[in-house]
C-alpha positions, 0 to 999 in steps of 0.5 A: 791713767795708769792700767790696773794691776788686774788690766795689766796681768790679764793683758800680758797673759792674754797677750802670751798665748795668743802670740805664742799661738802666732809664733808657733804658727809663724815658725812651723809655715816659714820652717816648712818654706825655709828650713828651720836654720833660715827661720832661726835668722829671719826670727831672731833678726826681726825680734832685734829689729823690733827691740832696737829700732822700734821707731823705723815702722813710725817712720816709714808709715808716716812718710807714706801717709804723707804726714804732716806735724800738727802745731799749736799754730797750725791747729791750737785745739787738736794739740790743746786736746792731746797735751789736755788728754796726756796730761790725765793719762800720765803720759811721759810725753805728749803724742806728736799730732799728724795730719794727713791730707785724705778724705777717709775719716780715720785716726790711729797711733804709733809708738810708746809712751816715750816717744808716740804720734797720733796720726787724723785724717782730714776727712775725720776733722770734717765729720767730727765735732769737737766733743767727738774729735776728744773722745776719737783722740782719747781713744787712741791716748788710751792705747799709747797708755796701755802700750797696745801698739808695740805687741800689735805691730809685732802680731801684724809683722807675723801675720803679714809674714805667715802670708808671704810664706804661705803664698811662696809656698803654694807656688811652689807646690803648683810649680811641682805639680807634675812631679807629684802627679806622676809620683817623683815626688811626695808632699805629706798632706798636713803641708798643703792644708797649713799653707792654705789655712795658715794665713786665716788662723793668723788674722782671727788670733790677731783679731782676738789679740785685738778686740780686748784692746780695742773695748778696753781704750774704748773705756779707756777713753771714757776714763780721760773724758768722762764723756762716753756719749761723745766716742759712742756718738763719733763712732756711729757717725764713722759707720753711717758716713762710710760703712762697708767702705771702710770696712773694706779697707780696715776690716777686710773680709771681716767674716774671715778678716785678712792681716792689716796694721790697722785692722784692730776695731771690733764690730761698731755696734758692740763697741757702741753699746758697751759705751753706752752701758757705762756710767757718764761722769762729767764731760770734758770742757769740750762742746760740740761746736764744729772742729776748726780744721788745720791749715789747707792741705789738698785732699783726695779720694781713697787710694791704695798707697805704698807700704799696703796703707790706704790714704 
């Protein structure tokens, strides 16, 4: 599954000017904190970082998961899935599959074509099917496809920075309160109102960053399977399973949502009927028998983790 020329171009200038927003945003919040020499290194330092080890943020969020790799052995139709869903979308190498011992039923992906992981909880195993099971994996196949997830990460990264910056900041001017009061010293007014309104720019620029991504693996999904009721229908039993529990921990303040790594998911019932508004081609040779879990790992309930993950 190659994206169009027209996905591609649409993708890239949209991606431009949403994180150019992001950016400028960044820069003016961390310059007011910092000055404009120390932003110039943490920017340029974080840019470097993203370019050279684009691996370490797969590392580190795996091992906070408590991740584990998912083997032809351990799980032969999970992984016969992926290798299955690769093989359409053209990927140079197929998705590592990790486990993760947590009863919230959840799926997500990290890293590039060249080099990705596609990350189930046991709780999803446990809700889906199997003909659900390859629409939720194709899903994420689609965005490894796209390359979605390296100008997430870096959108993330700046929204998460933009809201470290804004709290030192309002500190700051809490601690300098009676300087002000009495006349000591001056703040111009636009400074408070960018500290404090900051962060929510940030998290609805995300969140348009995402939305489009987010509706197009959706079709995406259906490109590899052929099969748009069975995403459609893994997405409906997500929301009636967990509903605002979920959203609470993805989608959190979702009127006014708040930066997450993972908060990239539209409303669940537009993303349904879009699935439904398109065209079934045949499906799959997966039914809708019950998905054979992987061997035995303790799960336990939903709990705020390291890193700001939930697991």
């Amino acid at each position: 599954m190659s994206p169009s020329v027209l996905h591609q171009t649409r993708n890239l200038v949209q991606s431009m000017l949403l994180i150019g927003g992001m950016g400028l945003i960044a820069w003016a919040v961390v310059a007011t904190i910092a000055g404009p020499g120390l932003t110039l290194l943490t920017v340029g330092s974080s840019v470097i970082g993203l370019l050279l080890a684009p691996s370490l943020p797969k590392t580190v969020l795996l091992s906070a998961y408590r991740a584990r790799r998912l083997t032809g052995r351990t799980f032969p139709e999970g992984v016969g899935m992926i290798a299955e869903l690769a093989r359409r979308a053209d990927l140079p190498r197929v998705p590592a599959l990790y486990y993760i011992p947590s009863e919230l039923p959840n799926a997500f992906a990290m890293g590039d074509p060249r080099d990705s992981a596609i990350c189930i909880t046991d709780g999803l195993l446990r809700l889906l099917d199997a003909r659900e099971l390859a629409g939720v994996l194709a899903h994420e196949v689609a965005h490894v496809a796209n390359r979605d997830l390296w100008i997430m990460s870096v959108a993330d990264v700046m929204s998460r920075v933009v809201s470290l910056a804004s709290w030192v900041g309002q500190l700051i001017l809490i601690l300098n309160l009676p300087l002000l009061l009495s006349g000591a010293a001056y703040v111009p007014w636009h400074i408070p109102l960018m500290l404090v309104f900051s962060p929510t720019l940030m998290a609805l620029l995300q969140l348009a960053l995402s939305r489009t991504r987010e509706f197009d693996a959706d079709r995406g999904a259906v490109d590899l399977t052929g099969d748009p009721d069975g995403l459609a229908s893994a997405l409906s039993k997500l929301e009636r399973r967990v509903g605002r529990f979920w959203e609470d921990m993805f989608l959190p303040g979702r009127r006014i949502p708040e930066p997450s790594l993972l908060r990239t998911h539209p409303p669940t019932e537009e993303r349904i009927r879009r699935l439904r508004d398109l065209q079934e081609r045949p499906p799959v040779p997966w039914g809708s028998e019950p998905t054979r879990l992987p061997s035995s790992v303790r799960t336990g309930p939903p709990r705020f983790g390291p890193w700001g993950v939930y697991r």
